[in-house]
C-alpha positions, -999 to 999 in steps of 0.1 A, spaced: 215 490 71 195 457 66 217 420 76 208 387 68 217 362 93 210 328 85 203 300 116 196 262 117 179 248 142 176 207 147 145 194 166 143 159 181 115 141 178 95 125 202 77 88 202 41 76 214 18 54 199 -22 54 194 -45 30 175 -81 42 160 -106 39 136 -95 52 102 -111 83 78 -118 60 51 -110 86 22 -72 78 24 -77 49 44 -59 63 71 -72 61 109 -73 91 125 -62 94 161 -87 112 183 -74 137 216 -86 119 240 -73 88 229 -33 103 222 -8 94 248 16 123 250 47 120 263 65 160 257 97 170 258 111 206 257 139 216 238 168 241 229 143 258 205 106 255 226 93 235 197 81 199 207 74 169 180 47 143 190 45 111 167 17 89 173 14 54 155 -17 32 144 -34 10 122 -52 17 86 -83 -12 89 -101 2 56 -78 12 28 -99 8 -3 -85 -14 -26 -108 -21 -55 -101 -15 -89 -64 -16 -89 -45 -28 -115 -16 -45 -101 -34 -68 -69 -12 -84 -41 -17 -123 -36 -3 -143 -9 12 -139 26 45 -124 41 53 -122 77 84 -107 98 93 -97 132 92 -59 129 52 -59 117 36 -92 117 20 -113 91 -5 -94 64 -24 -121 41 -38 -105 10 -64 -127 -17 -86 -112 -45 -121 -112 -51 -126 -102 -88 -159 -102 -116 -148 -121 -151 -160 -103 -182 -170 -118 -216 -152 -108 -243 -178 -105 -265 -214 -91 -260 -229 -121 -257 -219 -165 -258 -235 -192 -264 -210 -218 -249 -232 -245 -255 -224 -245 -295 -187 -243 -293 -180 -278 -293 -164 -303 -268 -151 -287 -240 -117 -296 -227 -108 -270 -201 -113 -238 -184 -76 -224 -172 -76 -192 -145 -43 -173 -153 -26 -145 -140 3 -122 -153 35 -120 -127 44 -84 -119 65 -86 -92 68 -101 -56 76 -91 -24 103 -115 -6 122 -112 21 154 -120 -1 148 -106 -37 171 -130 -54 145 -158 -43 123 -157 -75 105 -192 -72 83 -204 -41 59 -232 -38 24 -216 -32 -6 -234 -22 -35 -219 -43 -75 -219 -37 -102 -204 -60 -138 -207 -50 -164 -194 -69 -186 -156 -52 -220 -162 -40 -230 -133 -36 -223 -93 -63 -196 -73 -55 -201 -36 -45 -182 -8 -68 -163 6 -38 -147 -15 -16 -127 -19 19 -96 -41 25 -116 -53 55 -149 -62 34 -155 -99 21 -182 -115 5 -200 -152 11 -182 -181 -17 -206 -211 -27 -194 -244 -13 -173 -265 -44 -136 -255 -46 -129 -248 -84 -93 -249 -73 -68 -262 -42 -30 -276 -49 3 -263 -47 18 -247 -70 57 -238 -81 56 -199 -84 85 -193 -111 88 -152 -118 116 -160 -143 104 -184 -163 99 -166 -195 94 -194 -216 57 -204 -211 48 -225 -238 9 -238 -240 2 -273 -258 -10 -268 -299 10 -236 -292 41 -223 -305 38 -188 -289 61 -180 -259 43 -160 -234 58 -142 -205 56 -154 -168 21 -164 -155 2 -186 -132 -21 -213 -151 -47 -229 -124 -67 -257 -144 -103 -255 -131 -125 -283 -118 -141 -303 -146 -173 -297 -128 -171 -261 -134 -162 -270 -171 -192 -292 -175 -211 -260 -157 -204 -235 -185 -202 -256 -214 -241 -258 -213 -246 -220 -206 -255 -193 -233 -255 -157 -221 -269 -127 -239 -253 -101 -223 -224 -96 -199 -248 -89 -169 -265 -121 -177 -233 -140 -177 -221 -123 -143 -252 -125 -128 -253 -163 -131 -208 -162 -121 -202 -134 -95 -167 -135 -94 -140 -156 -83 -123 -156 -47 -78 -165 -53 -62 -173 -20 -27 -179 -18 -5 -193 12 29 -209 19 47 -231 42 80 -209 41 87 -188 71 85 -155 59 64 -163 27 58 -145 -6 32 -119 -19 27 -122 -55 18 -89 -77 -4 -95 -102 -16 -74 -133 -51 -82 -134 -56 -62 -168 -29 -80 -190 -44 -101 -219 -30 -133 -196 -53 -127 -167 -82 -142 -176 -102 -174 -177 -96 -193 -210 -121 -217 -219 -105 -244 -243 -127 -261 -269 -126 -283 -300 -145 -288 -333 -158 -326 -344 -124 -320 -373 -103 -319 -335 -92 -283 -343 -86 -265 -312 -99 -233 -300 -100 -208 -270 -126 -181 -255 -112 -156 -234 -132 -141 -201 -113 -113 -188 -110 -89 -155 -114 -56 -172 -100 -28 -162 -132 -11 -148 -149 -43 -137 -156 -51 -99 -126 -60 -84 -106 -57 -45 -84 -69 -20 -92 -85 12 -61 -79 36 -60 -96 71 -34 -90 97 -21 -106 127 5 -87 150 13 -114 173 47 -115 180 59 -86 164 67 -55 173 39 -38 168 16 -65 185 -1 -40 207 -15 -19 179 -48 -32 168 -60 -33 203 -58 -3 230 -39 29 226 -2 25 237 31 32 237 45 10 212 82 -3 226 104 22 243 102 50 216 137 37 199 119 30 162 87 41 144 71 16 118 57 25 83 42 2 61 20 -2 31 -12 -20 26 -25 -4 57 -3 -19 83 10 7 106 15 47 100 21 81 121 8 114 129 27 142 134 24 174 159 43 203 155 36 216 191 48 251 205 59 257 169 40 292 173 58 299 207 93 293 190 88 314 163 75 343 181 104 343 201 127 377 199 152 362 178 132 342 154 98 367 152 93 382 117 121 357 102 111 341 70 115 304 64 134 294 38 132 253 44 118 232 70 130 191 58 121 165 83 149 140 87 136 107 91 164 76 97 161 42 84 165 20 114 194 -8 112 162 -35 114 147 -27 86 162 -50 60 172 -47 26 167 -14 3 146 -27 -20 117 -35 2 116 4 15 87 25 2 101 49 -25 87 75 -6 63 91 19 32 112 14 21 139 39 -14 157 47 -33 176 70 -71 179 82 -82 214 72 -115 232 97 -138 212 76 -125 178 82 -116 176 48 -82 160 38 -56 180 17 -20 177 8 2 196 21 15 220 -5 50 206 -6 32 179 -22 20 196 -51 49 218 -59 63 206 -90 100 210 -92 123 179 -86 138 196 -56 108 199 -34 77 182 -47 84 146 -32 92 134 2 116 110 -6 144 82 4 178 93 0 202 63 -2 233 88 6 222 92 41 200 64 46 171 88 55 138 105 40 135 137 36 102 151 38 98 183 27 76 213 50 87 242 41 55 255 23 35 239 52 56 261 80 52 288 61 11 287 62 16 276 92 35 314 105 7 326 88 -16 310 102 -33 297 70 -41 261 94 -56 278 123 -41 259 154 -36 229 137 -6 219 132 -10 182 129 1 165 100 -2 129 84 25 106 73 15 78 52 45 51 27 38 60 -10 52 45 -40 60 76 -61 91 86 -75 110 121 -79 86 125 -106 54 119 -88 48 86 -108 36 58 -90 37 31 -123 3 20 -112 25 3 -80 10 24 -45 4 20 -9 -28 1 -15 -12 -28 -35 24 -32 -21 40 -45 8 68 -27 11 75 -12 46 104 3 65 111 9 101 129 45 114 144 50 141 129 68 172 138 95 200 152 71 223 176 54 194 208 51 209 226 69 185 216 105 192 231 115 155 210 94 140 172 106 156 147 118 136 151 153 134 136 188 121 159 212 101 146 245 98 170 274 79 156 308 84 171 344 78 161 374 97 158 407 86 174 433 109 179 471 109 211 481 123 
């Protein structure tokens, strides 16, 4: 008769570090062989878990609706400055500003979305704001490490009370009560500049203005990123007018939601944890946590090594698996819950060099189709069970290397236009040398076995 036994095994992981170039179609560096530092460890089950950490230099960041603005820095990852390059659109096919009337302004504005704090009951900060006007066209597609040449006049440079509550804008000759948004009042030199302009078309007008370049910085200690939705009606440039009666009027010159538009993100590691990184391959620490972060800041590859050896064993070969879930804890220094990713995202590099999901990732049932945080035992899960089982097959080949990368998404594989690529949120896990041994990563695989008796 047949008897199903069912068995779960728990892997520890291992630590090491490594710091390449990326593949630029996730923005995710790669790390090469010969640069890997592998420090092995043999186990209970033969099956051995290398986890190798590095930098993302080129995530591509144009086009996104919500952008990041401003600066945070802490101890576990450094300082990451983020400012936006953008185009400005007309809002009409053509404008001849020169028969408006009497100029009186030109206002930059910008929807809040959100912000990224180290304390999230902190919802105002002063912020020292710069816009500058592009010199030269921005490209379609476009790097996080690109930037582009600005002309010499400032149109903009003050400091400026950042207020994500205050819901009760109210504009002058205005009874409207708008939501809350930064309102930058332009140099009058830039004013004077397009009041005496008439455009025909939209590439006419952004031909003669290439785009605008918004910094952001503060004197606070950790700081404050802004998020901004750069495709609300209240990001835009106003230009404010009146008749020879004094009636007051506005033209709006919006960042569409197709127009030319990134990120440029620097970061400095000195004095964090991770200040080794951007510089020569190395063991990061002693291996007690592993650091994941958005915006391109520091992620990990996986090895499943000897996983073939183990499973061909006599008491494993020809089981089935029926869930592999990789255990990863969040690390005591990590900070509060809400600046966690919601989730993390895992891939592999087929034969081809081409970059694929792993097919947990598109299985759609809310059990298994997202790796996710679960606040209940202050972990992600992240789910491999499809992957081992291609993997038995051997569907991969010999590769059994996979990519873990922060993602935004929910249970329901939403991401609300928030991802990786425009958030700061990060967490840090804890590593094979954490002093707690119950709380090390670790690899749960349940398998039954089929046996004739």
């Amino acid at each position: 008769m047949k008897r199903i036994h069912l068995i779960l095994c728990v892997v520890a992981l291992l630590f090491f570090a490594s710091c390449v170039n990326e593949d630029e179609r996730l923005g995710l560096s790669l790390v090469q062989n010969d640069d890997a530092i592998n420090i092995l460890r043999d186990n209970s089950t033969g099956v051995t878990l290398d986890v190798k950490m590095f930098q993302t230099d080129t995530v591509i960041t144009s086009k996104l609706r919500y952008n990041a603005l401003g600066s945070y820095k802490d101890n576990n990852f450094g300082k990451i400055s983020s400012c936006i390059y953008s185009q400005v659109s007309l809002s009409s096919s053509g404008q001849n500003f020169s028969s408006l009337g009497t100029a009186d302004s030109v206002v930059l504005s910008l929807l809040y979305s959100g912000a990224f704090v180290k304390d999230k009951t902190v919802r105002t900060m002063t912020m020292h704001f710069k816009v500058e006007e592009l010199a030269e066209d921005l490209k379609d597609t476009i790097h996080a490490n690109e930037s582009f040449a600005v002309k010499g006049e400032v149109l903009f440079e003050a400091d400026v009370n950042v207020d994500m509550d205050n819901d009760n804008v109210h504009l002058a000759n205005d009874t409207v009560t708008y939501l809350p948004h930064l309102r930058l009042k332009l140099n009058d030199s830039f004013r004077d500049w397009l009041s005496s302009k008439i455009y025909n078309s939209n590439d006419e007008f952004q031909s003669d203005l290439k785009g605008l370049k918004i910094t952001a910085t503060t004197t606070d200690a950790n700081g404050m990123i802004i998020y901004v939705d750069m495709t609300s009606t209240l990001s835009c440039l106003t230009y404010y007018y009146h008749s020879t009666s004094g009636a007051n009027y506005n033209y709006k010159m919006p960042f569409t939601t197709n127009g030319k538009r990134f990120m440029h993100i620097d970061y400095d590691y000195s004095g964090s944890s991770l200040n080794t990184i951007n510089t020569t391959p190395s063991t990061i620490g002693t291996g007690d946590y592993m650091y994941l972060s958005c915006l391109g800041m520091s992620e990990i590859q996986l090895d499943i090594k000897n996983f073939d050896s183990w499973y061909n064993r006599d008491t494993i070969k020809g089981s089935i698996i029926n869930k592999a879930e990789l255990i990863l804890p969040v690390a005591d220094v990590s900070g509060d819950k809400f600046t966690y990713p919601t989730s993390l995202q895992c891939y592999r590099i087929d034969q081809e060099g081409k970059i694929r999901l792993l097919p947990d990732e598109t299985i759609a049932t809310s059990l298994n189709s997202v790796s996710y945080y679960d606040s209940t035992i202050n972990a992600y899960r992240v789910q491999l069970t499809s992957y081992l089982q291609n993997l038995v097959r051997g569907n991969y080949g010999d590769n059994s290397t996979i990519y873990i990368i922060p993602s935004m998404r929910d249970r329901n594989n939403s991401d609300n236009g928030y991802n990786r690529r425009n958030t700061a949120n990060r967490v840090v896990l804890n590593g094979i040398n954490y002093s707690d041994v119950t709380k090390r990563p670790k690899l749960n695989i349940t398998y039954s076995k089929i046996e004739n008796k």
